[in-house]
Structure formats: C-alpha cells, structure tokens
N, C-alpha and C positions, 0 to 999 in steps of 0.2 A: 566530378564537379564539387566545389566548395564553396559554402557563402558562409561569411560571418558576420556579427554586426560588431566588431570591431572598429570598422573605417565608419560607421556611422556617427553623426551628432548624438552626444547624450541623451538630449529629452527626446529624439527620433527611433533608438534602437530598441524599443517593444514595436511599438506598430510596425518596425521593416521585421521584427521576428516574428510578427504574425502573418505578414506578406510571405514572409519565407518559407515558412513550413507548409503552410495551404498550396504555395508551389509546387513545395518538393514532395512533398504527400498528398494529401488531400483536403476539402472544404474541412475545417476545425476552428475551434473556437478558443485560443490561449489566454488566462489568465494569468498575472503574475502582480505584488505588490512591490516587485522592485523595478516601478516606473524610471528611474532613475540612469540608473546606471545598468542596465542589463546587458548582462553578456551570453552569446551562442552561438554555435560553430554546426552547419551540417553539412557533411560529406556524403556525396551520393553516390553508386554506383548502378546507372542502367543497366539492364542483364534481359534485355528483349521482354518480353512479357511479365518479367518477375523483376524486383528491387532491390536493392540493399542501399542502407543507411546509416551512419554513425549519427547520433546526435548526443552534444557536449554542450551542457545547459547548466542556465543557475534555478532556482526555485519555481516553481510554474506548476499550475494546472491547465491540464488539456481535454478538451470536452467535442464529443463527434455529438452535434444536438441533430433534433429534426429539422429544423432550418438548413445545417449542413447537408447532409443528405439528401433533400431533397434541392438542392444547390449542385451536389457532386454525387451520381447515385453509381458509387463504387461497388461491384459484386468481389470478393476476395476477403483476406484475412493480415494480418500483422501481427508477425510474431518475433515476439520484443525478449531479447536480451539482455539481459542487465549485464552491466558490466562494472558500473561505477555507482556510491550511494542506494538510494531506496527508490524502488515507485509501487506505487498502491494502485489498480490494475480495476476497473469495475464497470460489467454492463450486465443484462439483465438481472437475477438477482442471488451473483454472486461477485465478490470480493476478496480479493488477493493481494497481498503484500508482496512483492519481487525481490530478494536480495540480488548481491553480485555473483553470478552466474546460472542465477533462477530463468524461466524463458517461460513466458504466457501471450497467449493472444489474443485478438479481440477482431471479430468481423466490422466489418466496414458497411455490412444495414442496416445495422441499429444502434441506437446512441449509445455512447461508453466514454469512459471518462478515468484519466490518467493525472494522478497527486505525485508533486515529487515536492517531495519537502526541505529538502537540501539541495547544493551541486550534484550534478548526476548525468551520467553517461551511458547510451543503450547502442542496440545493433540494431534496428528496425528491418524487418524480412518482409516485404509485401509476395503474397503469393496469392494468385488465383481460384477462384471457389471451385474451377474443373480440377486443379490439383490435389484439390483435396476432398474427395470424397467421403459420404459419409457424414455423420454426426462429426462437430469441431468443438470439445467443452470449450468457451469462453472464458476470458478473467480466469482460467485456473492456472495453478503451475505444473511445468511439464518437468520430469526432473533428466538433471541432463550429467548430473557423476557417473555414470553406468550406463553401458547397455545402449542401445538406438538413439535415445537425447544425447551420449554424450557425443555421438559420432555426427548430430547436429550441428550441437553447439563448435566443435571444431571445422565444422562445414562453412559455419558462417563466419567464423574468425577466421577463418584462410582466405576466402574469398577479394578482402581486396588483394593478396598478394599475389596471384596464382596469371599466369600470361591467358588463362581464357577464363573467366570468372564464372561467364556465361552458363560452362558446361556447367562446371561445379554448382552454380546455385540450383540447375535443374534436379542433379545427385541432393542437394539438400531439403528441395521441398519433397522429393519422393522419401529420402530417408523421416523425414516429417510428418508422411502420410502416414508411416507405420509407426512411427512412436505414438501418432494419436491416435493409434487402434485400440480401440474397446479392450483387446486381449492382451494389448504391450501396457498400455496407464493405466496407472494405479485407478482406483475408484476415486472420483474428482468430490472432494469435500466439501461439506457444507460453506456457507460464507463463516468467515472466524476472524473478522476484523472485531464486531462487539463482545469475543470469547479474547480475544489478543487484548484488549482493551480491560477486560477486568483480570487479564491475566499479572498485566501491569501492576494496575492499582494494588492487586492483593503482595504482588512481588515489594512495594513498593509504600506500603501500607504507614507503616511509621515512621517515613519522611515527611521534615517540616514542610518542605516544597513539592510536597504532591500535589496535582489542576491539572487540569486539562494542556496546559501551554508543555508541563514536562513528558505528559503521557503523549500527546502530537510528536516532541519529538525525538521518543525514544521510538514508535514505531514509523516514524518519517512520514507522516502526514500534518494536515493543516489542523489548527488550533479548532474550527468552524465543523472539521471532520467528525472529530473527536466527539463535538456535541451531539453531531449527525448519528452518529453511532449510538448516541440513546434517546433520540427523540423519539423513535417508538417503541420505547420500554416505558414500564413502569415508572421506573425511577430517572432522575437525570443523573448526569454525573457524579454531583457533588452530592446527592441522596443514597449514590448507592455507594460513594465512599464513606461516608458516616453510615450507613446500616453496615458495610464490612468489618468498622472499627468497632460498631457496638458488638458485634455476633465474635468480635477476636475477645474481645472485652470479658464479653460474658464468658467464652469458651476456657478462657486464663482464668476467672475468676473459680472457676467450679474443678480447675486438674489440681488435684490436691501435691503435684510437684512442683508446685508456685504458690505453694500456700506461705511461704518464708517473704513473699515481695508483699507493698502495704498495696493498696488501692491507686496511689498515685503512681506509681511506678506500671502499672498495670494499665493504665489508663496513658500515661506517656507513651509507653512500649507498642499501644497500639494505635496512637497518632495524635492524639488529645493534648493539644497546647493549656488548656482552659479547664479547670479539673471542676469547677464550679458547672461549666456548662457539660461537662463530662456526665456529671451528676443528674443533670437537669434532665439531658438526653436520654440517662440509661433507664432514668424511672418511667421514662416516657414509653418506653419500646418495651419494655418487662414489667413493668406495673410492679416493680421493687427497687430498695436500693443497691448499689455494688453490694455492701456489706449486707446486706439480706440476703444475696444471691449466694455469693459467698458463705455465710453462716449454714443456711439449711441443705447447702448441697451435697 
C-alpha cells in the first residue's frame, strides 16, 4: 500500500501527513515548518503481526507523547533504518544521531521523539514486544556492517522484493532478537548529542559563521535542538563558544611555537572578529592581558 500527499491541495498536505502516518503507524504527533508545500510518500507492507515501511519525507519532527499512547496503547518496538539523510532518534534518556545505514529503535510505551532535519528516507520494522525478549537499548545504534545487524539490515531491504515477505520478516525480527543480545551489542553509550555538539563547535571554532543555525545543520537537527542540548549546562551555546575561544586563545598565547604570530592574529585564528572585545573578554576570564599572559609564561 502507498499514499502520498502528492495529489493533495497545498495548504492541505501536512494535516493529510499527519492523518497518514497515525494510520499507517501509530497515534503520533508530527511537526513540521514546511506548512506549505510538504511533500511525503509511505509505502507499507503488512507481514501478519509484524510491518514494514518506507517512509520518504521532507523535514519534520515526530513525537510519540503521552496523549498518544494513551490514545494508541501499542506493546512492540521500531526499528528504523536510515537509509537516506540524518534523524536524531530520542526517548528516555538517551539520544542518537542515525546516519544512512545506521538502524535504532524506539518502543512504542513511552514517549520518544524523532528530528530529521533534511529530506530523509527510512525502513520502519514494527516488531512485537513477544519477539523480542529481554532488555531492547532504545535510541541506540545497532551497527549493521558486520556480523548479525548486517544480515538485518539486508533482511529488511529484501523484504519488499521477495514473493513471501511475510516468512522473511519473521527471519528478520529473530535475527534482530540476537543482535540485540547483551553478548552480540556493543556496550550502548552514553547520550553524545551535547558531546557531538561541542565536538562541532571546537571542529569549527574559527569560523565566521559559527551559531547554532550551522552546528543544527551539520549534525541534522533543529536550530531549537541545538539550544536544547544546553539548556541544562552550565553554559549556553554561545557562552561556551566564547569560553572555547578564550581557553584556544590562551593555550596559543603561552606555546612558545606561535610566539612569531602578534596577538591579533591569535585572537582571529581562534574566532574573534572584534580584537577590542577580544581584549575586553580575555581580561575578564584571566584576570590579565593577552600580552601579559603571553609575556610571563
């Protein structure tokens, strides 16, 4: 089965893509800023108590709340595919970024909530919570180059082509059950969306157009995410890229193999448009000046 909003009215095809997916999946709750013109394609294929899906999207966020749930009280799991673009993958409290060919999943009892910040395309696997025994890490990645995921992820790309699908998805959620064994997955890692985030920024440190708008989308989330990711730190965004740039500052000012560059240069080099407020900053955080720090170190 396929629907798209294609043959829809303009200002009608979000709301029928919000119709459609709560269909073709489950109670959810899709956001997207391109009221306009939104385009989406999902292809289904029934497979008796288990699913499969393509879905071929532009920019959207998608949120299983408790409103939903207690609306659609689904027992089972979804395990998503990437296959095209990024999605950022999160419910209790861990957080995963999905490239093309990355595969994570997310239960369907508790809320969790799917960013895609570009066009993007996945394989959606609905499987049953008897198929899968055991502990199921959530929001993590399963990796699927090697070994049991990859005989997965080929499990699920064959499937629409195969004259009995059916059989083959069952072979896929048990090959499923064992790659999610404690003894086959790697150790499922911390959340590393706010570690990816200042992995960014420091990558990225003495670019004029370093914000929040470039670092959303270099790792394919929302500008609003970005924030999210330091609203409970210490610092915001834009505080702890000026403390990186001071702490580069400083660290250039004191290697005596950059003692040949002046101070402006030093201070460009680590992101400082404004050498006055360069100035102003560094006395502020060191309780000296460049050239103080520099002289006695």
């Amino acid at each position: 089965m396929r629907w798209s909003t294609g043959d829809r009215a303009v200002g009608e095809q979000f709301a029928y893509w919000r119709e459609l997916i709560c269909s073709a999946f489950l109670a959810l709750t899709p956001e997207s800023d391109l009221r306009g013109g939104f385009a989406g394609e999902v292809t289904q294929w029934p497979l008796g108590g288990l699913a499969l899906a393509r879905i071929a999207s532009q920019r959207q966020t998608v949120r299983r709340t408790e409103d939903d749930i207690a609306r659609s009280p689904v027992h089972g799991f979804y395990a998503n595919l990437q296959v095209r673009g990024t999605s950022l993958m999160a419910q209790d409290d861990r957080v995963t970024l999905l490239r093309p060919g990355e595969l994570g999943l997310v239960g369907t009892d508790r809320p969790f909530r799917f960013e895609f910040g570009a066009d993007f395309e996945q394989l959606s696997f609905f499987v049953p919570t008897t198929l899968l025994p055991g502990p199921v890490p959530t929001a993590a990645a399963v990796p699927t180059r090697g070994g049991v995921g990859a005989a997965v992820r080929l499990a699920l790309e064959s499937v629409p082509s195969v004259a009995r699908p059916e059989r083959l998805a069952v072979h896929a959620a048990g090959l499923l059950a064992v790659a999610l064994d404690p003894e086959t997955l790697p150790p499922v890692r911390s959340p590393r969306t706010h570690a990816a985030a200042l992995a960014d920024i420091e990558e990225h440190l003495g670019d004029d157009d370093l914000c929040p708008a470039t670092t959303a989308r270099r790792l394919g989330v929302s500008v609003r995410f970005v924030h999210g990711l330091f609203a409970q730190k210490p610092e915001s965004y834009a505080a702890t890229v000026r403390t990186l740039r001071l702490e580069k500052a400083s660290r250039d000012l004191r290697d005596p193999s950059l003692a040949h560059l002046r101070v402006i240069d030093i201070a460009t080099e680590a992101g400082f448009v404004n050498v006055a407020s360069f100035h102003r900053a560094f006395r502020r955080a060191f309780g000296r000046t460049p050239q103080q720090v520099r002289t006695y170190s």
